[in-house]
C-alpha positions in Angstrom: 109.2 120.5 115.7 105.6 121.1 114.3 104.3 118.3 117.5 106.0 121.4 119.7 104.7 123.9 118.4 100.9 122.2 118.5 101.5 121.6 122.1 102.6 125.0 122.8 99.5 126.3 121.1 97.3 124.0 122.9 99.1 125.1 126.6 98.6 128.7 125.8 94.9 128.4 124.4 92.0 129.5 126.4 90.0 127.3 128.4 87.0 128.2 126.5 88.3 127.7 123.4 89.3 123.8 123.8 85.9 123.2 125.3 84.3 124.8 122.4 87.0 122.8 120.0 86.0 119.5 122.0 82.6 119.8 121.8 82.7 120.4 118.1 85.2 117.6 118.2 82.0 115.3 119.9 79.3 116.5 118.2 80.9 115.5 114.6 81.4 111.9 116.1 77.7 111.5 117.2 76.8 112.8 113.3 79.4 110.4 112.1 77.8 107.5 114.6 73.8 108.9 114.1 74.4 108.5 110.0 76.4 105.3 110.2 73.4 104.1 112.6 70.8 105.2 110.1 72.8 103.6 107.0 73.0 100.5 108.7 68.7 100.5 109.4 68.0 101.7 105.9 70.1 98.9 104.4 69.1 96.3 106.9 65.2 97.4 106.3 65.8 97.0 102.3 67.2 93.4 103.4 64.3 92.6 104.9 61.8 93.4 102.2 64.5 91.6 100.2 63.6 88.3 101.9 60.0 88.8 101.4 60.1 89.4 97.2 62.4 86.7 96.8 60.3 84.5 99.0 63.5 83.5 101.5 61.9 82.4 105.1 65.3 82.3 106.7 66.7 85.9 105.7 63.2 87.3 106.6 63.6 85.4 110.3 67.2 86.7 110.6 65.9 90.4 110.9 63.5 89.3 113.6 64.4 89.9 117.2 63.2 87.0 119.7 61.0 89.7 121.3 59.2 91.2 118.5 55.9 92.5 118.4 53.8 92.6 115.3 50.6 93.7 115.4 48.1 92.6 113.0 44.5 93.4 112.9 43.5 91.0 115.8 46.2 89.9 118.3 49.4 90.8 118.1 52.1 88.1 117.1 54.5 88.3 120.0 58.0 86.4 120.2 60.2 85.6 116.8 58.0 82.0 116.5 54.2 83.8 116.3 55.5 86.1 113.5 57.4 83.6 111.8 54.1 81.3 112.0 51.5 84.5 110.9 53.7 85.6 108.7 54.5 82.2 106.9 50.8 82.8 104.5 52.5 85.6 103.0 55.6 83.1 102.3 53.0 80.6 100.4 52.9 80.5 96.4 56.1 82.2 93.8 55.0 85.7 94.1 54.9 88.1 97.1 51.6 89.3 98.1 53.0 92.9 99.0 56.5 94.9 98.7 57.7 97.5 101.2 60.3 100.2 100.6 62.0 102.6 103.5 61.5 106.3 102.8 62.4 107.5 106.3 65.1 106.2 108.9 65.6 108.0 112.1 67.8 106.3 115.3 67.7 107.6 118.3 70.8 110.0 119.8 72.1 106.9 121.6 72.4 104.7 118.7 70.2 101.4 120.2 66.6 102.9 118.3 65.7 103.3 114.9 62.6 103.9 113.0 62.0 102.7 109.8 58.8 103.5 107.5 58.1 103.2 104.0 55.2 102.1 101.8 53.7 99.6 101.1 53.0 98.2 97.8 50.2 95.1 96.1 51.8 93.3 93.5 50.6 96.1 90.7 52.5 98.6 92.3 49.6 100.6 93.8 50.0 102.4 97.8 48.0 99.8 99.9 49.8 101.2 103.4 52.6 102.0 105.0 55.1 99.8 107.0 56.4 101.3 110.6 59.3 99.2 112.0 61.0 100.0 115.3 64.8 98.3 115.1 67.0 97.6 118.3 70.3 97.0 117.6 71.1 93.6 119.6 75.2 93.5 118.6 77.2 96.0 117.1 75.8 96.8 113.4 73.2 93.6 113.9 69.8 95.4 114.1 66.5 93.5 114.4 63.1 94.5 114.0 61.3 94.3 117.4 58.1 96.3 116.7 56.5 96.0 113.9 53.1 97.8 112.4 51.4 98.8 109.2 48.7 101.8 109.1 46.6 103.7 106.2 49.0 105.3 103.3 49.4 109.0 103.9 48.2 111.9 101.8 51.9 112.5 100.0 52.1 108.3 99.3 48.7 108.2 96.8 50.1 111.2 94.9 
């Protein structure tokens, strides 16, 4: 009886009125998708600077897409093998030569783009930079960085 009386509601409600009820009904979904999207970055990007303090080559490669770019201060690495190869100094010896932590994730409205960006941190714990991270998401919840580039720390990360 209740399934009836929904209906009948529904039959007799204003145009308007579903539209608006739709619409709210779509927007929720993209906030649902939007913070699943940005959960899914911030814990992929946490992974990844994972890999690098416990000095893992493989699990650092796994969050590289075949396309990346990573700049560095000459050349930028380009394709998953050039970072792997630049990046395999900073793999050398027990102790990481840097940390990096996210502070901000924002994805894109249609859920294929994220940023990531954090600082950056020397083995003492002092700001050296900040990391910037553009993430594609090449399977359903499998993101991969694909741009990657560091810059000065900003005013708010040396206080």
């Amino acid at each position: 009886m209740t399934t009836h009386v929904g209906l009948a509601i529904l039959r007799n409600a204003p145009a308007g009125l579903l539209a608006l009820l739709l619409g709210s009904a779509m927007t929720s979904l993209a906030a649902d998708a939007s913070d699943t999207a940005k959960e899914q970055v911030f814990a992929a990007e946490q992974a990844f600077a994972r890999s690098m303090a416990v000095r893992d080559r493989a699990a650092f490669a796994a969050h590289v897409s075949d396309e990346a770019v990573f700049f560095t201060a000459a050349e930028p690495y380009r394709g998953k093998a050039q970072v792997l190869a630049g990046w395999a100094r900073f793999f050398e010896g027990p102790a990481a030569p840097f940390s990096w932590a996210p502070d901000r994730v924002e994805v894109l409205a249609s859920g294929d783009l994220a940023l990531s960006t954090g600082r950056v941190r020397d083995p003492a714990g002092k700001v050296i930079g900040r990391f910037n991270s553009i993430w594609r998401q090449e399977a359903p919840g499998r993101w991969r960085v694909v741009f990657d580039k560091g810059s000065p720390p900003e005013p708010e990360d040396l206080r």
